[in-house]
N, C-alpha and C positions, 0 to 999 in steps of 0.2 A: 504494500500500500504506500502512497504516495504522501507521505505529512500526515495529516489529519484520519483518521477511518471513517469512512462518510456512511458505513453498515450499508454499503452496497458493491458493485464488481471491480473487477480492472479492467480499462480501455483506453485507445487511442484512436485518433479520426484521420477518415480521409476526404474528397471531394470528387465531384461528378466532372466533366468537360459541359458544357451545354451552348448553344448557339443564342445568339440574342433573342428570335422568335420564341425559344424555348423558356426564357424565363421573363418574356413580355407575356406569356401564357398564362404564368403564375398568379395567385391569388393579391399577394402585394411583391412589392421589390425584396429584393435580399439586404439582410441587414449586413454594413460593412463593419468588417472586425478587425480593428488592428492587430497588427504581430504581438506587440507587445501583452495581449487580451490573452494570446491561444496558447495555453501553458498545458502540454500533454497528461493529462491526469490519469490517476487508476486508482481505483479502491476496491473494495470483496462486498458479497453480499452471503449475507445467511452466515452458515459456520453450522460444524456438526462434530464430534464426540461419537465416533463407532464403536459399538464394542468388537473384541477379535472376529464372532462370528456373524456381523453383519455382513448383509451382500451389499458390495461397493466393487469401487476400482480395486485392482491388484494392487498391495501396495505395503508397506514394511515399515517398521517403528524400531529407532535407537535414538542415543541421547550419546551428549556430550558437555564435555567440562568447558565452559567460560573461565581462564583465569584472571580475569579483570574485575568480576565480581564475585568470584569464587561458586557460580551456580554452575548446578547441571541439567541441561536441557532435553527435554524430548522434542521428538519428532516426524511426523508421520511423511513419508516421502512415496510416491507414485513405481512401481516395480517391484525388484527382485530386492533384497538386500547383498549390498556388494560387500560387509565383511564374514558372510556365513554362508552364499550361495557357494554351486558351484556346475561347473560343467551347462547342461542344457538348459539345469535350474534357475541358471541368471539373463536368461534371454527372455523378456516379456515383452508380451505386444498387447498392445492394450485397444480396442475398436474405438472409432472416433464418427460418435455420427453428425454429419453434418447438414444443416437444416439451414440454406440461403433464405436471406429475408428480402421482401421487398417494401420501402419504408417510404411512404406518400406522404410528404409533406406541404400545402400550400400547392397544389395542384403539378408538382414535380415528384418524381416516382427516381428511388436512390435503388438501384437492381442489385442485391448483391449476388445474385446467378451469374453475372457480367463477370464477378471476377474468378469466380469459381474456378476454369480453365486455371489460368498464372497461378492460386493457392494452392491447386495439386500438383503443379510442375516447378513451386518454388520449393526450399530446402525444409519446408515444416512436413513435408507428406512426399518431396520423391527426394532419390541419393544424390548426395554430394561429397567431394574432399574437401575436406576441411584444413589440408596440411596448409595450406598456403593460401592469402586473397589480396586482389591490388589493390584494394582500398579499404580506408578506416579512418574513423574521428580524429580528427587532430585535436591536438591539447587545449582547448582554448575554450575560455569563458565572453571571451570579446573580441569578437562576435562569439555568440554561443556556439560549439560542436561542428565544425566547418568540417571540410571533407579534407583528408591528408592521407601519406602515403600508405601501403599496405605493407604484406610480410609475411610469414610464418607465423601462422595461427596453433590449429591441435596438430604441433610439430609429430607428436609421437604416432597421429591416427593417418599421418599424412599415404595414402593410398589406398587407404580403405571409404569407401561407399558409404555412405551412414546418412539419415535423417538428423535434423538440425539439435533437436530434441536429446535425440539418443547419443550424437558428440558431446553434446554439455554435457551430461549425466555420467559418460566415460571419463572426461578430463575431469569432472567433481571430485572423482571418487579413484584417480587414477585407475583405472580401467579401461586401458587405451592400448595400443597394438594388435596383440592375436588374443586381446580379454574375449573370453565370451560372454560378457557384459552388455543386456543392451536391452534399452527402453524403446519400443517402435512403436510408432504408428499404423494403424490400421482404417482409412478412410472408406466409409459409406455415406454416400450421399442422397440427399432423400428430396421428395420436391418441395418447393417454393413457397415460402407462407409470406403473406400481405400484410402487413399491419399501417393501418391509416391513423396517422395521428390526428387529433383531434385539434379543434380551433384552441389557441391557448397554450398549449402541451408541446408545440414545436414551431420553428421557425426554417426559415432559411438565411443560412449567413454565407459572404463570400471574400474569401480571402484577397490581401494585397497582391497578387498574382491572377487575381480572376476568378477562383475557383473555388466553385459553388459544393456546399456541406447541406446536412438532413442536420440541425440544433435542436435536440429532445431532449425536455425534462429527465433527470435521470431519475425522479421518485416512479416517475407514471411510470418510464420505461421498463425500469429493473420489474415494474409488476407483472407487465408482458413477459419479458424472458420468463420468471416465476409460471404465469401460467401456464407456457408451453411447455414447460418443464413438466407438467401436469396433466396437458392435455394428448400428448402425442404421445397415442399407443406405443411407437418403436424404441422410445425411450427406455434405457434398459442401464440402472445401477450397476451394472461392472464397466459398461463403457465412459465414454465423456460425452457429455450433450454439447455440441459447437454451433454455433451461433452466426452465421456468415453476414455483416450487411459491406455496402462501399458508400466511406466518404457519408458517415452516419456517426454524430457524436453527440456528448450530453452536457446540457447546462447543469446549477446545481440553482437552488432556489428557483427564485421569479424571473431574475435577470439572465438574459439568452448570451449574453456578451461575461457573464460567470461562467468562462470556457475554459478548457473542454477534457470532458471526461473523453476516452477515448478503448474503450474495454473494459472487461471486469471477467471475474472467475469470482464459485460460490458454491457452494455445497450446501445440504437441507436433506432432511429426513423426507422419506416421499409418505405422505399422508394417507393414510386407511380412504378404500374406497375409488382409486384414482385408475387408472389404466394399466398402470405399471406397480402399484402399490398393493400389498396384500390387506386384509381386513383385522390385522394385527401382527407386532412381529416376533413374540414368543422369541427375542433374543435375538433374531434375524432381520430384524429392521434394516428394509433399504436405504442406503444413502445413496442419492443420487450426486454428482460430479458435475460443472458445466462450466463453460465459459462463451461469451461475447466479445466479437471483435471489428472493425472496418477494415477493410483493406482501402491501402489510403492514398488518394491520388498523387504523386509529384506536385509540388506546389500549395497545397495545402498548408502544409509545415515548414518544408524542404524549400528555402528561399532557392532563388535564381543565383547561378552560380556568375561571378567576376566574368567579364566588365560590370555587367548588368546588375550585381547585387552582392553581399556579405557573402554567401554560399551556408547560412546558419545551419544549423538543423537538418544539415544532409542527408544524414540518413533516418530521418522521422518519415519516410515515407512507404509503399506498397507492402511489407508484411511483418515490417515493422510493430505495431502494435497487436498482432494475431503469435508473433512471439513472441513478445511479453508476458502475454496470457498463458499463452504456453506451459513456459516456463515455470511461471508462479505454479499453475494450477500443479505440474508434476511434484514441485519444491513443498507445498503446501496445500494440498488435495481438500482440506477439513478448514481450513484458515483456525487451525488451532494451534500453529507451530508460533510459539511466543518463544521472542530472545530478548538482551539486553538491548533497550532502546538506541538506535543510533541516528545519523543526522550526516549529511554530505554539502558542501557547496551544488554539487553538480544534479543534487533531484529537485526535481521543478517547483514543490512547494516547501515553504517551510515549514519547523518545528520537528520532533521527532517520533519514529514507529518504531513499535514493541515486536513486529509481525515480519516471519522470516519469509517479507516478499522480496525476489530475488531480482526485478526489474525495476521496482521505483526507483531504488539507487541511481540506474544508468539509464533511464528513460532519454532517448534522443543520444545515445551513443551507439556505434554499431559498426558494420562493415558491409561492403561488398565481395557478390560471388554470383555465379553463374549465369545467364543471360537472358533478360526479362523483355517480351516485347510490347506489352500489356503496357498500355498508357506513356506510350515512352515520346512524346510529339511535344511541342513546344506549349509551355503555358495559356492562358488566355488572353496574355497582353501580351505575349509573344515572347517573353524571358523563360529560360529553361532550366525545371530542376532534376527533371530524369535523365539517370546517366545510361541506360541498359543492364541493370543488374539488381537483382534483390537484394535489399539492406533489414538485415536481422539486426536486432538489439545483443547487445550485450547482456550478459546476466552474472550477476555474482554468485559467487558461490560460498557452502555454508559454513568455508574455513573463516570466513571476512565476518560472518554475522559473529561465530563465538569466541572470535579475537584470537587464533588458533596462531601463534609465531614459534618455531618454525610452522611454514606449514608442509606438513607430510603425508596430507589427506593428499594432496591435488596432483592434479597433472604438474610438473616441474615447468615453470616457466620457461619461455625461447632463450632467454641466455641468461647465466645465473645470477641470481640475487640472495641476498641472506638469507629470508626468509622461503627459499626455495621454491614452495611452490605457488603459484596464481592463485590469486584471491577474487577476479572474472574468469570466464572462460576466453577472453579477448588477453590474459596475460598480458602482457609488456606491450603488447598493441593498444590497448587503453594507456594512454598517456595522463592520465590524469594522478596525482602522489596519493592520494586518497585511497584507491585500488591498488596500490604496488604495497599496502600494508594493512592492519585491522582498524578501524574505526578507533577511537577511544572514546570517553565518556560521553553521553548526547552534549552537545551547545544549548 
């Protein structure tokens, strides 16, 4: 979670392209939102407490010592457990159903079917190497997160094939080479659900770039996901419920320009009675899994790269905030994984979180890999923030939350440092001094 817990999901936003006729169509104009407004947020929604033999995700409990404050921690993580598995035991795959939304706002319709295609051929659902990528966030607060060089990323997993997901998880836990360690994805896609927002309940807002967002209330919103959560037979406690929209984000109160949630992930007991839900759980109470996300257009976030602009926020754009969610949801399935509160310059709100979300920290830091042709055309005002390639977020990992130095849990950093091993899964390629060691006390 990002600053504050707002008791709802994690997300981040994207934007539609649209032609002038198209949003002279619209109910009213779109409201314009300065950069300065669009701060990438995420928060959880629900929270749940399994006992061992409920039916949920697959998924493992250990605990470790903090010596900063002397506590020891649990915590429930998504798969195999990587210091007891062994052999075929540590390879889980986990079904991922995915349910595109279409989100009607103000008489414009945000399709997230449209991106469907690019999210199953980006690195969260098909293979990639990870050993090396040409680009990644540069060091920099000013301008914020600009684009800079690349490198040697998961050096040790460098030739092997892996989903986005399952390299973090490898390098977390050092279980990276010929480990047979692996946390997979399993994508089923299901059809198309509508939700029209209501007069009041959303807007339309357009970025300095031109490009046009779905702005939903996130109380009303998160009730939607909740009901669908509820309502759709195929829903099924061992997988993850996914949430597809594009260039679809949340305000928080009254004011539309209180931007922008941008995702969320949440967990919840599934209630007697429901489609999926038994009529009691005699100890086997489902918990259901789920998360929301946009896939999110270039420009949106992603300012216009020199001559034409800073180059901020580079890689806040196309699956960017669907690994985020990710990430969190496998780190933190239950949103009950509490650590020592900590606090970053570099996450977008202030104050500090108790909650071992692994993307707030690094929200709008990331890299490029593989070649994206989805939305790659020049802005609306004609400045350009798509480069051809998908930018995943960076994610910390859980040596960083419990203040772990040395660290010997992780994958070993690209070239040696004291504390040995990465505290992201971006290692030494996050430039930023904050991740090259543990946090210390909140600010």
């Amino acid at each position: 979670m990002i600053g504050r817990r707002l008791s709802l999901v994690t997300v981040l936003v994207g934007f539609l392209l649209f032609g002038l006729a198209e949003i002279a169509a619209a109910q009213s104009q779109p409201l314009v939102i300065d950069d300065s407004q669009m701060q990438a947020l995420s928060t959880t929604v629900g929270g749940a407490a399994p006992l061992p033999t409920a039916r949920t995700v697959a998924h493992w409990f250990g605990s470790t010592f903090n010596p900063l404050d002397g506590v020891t921690y649990g915590h429930n993580m998504v798969g195999a457990d990587p210091n007891n598995c062994s052999g075929s035991d540590c390879d889980v795959t986990i079904t991922v159903d995915i349910t595109p939304l279409i989100v009607t706002v103000d008489g414009l319709s945000f399709d997230g079917s449209a991106a469907l295609p690019a999210t199953l051929a980006s690195p969260i659902f098909a293979t990639y190497d990870f050993g090396s990528v040409p680009f990644a966030t540069a060091g920099s607060l000013s301008p914020r997160f600009p684009i800079g060089p690349g490198g040697p990323l998961s050096q040790n997993d460098a030739g092997n094939l892996l989903q986005l997901e399952d390299a973090t998880m490898r390098a977390q836990f050092n279980n990276t080479g010929a480990s047979s360690y692996h946390v997979r994805l399993m994508p089923v896609v299901h059809d198309t659900v509508t939700i029209d927002v209501p007069s009041g309940k959303g807007t339309i807002i357009v970025s300095g770039r031109g490009v046009l967002a779905a702005d939903v209330n996130i109380q009303w919103w998160s009730t939607r996901i909740q009901n669908l959560n509820k309502s759709l037979g195929y829903n099924d406690p061992t997988h993850l419920a996914l949430y597809l929209t594009q260039d679809t984000v949340n305000f928080i109160g009254t004011n539309p320009l209180n931007c922008c949630v941008i995702g969320f992930h949440g967990a919840g007991e599934v209630p007697s009675k429901t489609n999926n839900g038994p009529q009691n759980g005699n100890g086997n109470q489902p918990v259901q899994t789920f998360a929301w996300g946009s896939y999110t257009s270039p420009g949106l976030f992603a300012r216009a790269f020199p001559p034409g602009g800073s180059g901020a926020v580079w890689a806040l754009q196309d699956i960017h905030p669907l690994s985020h969610e990710i990430s969190e949801w496998s780190d933190d399935p239950f949103i009950n994984n509490f650590v020592q509160p900590w606090g970053t310059p570099t996450a977008q709100s202030g104050g500090c979180s108790n909650l071992l979300e692994t993307g707030d920290p690094v929200t709008g830091i990331g890299f490029a890999i593989g070649t994206n042709t989805y939305l790659q055309g020049p802005n609306p005002n004609g400045t350009q923030s798509a480069d051809g390639h998908y930018h995943p977020e960076d994610e910390v990992l859980l040596p960083w939350f419990m203040r772990t130095a040395p660290n010997t849990i992780s994958e070993p950093t690209q070239t040696a440092t004291t504390n040995i091993g990465r505290y992201t899964f971006m290692g030494t390629l996050n430039r930023f001094s904050g991740f090259s060691q543990p946090p210390g006390n909140c600010p």
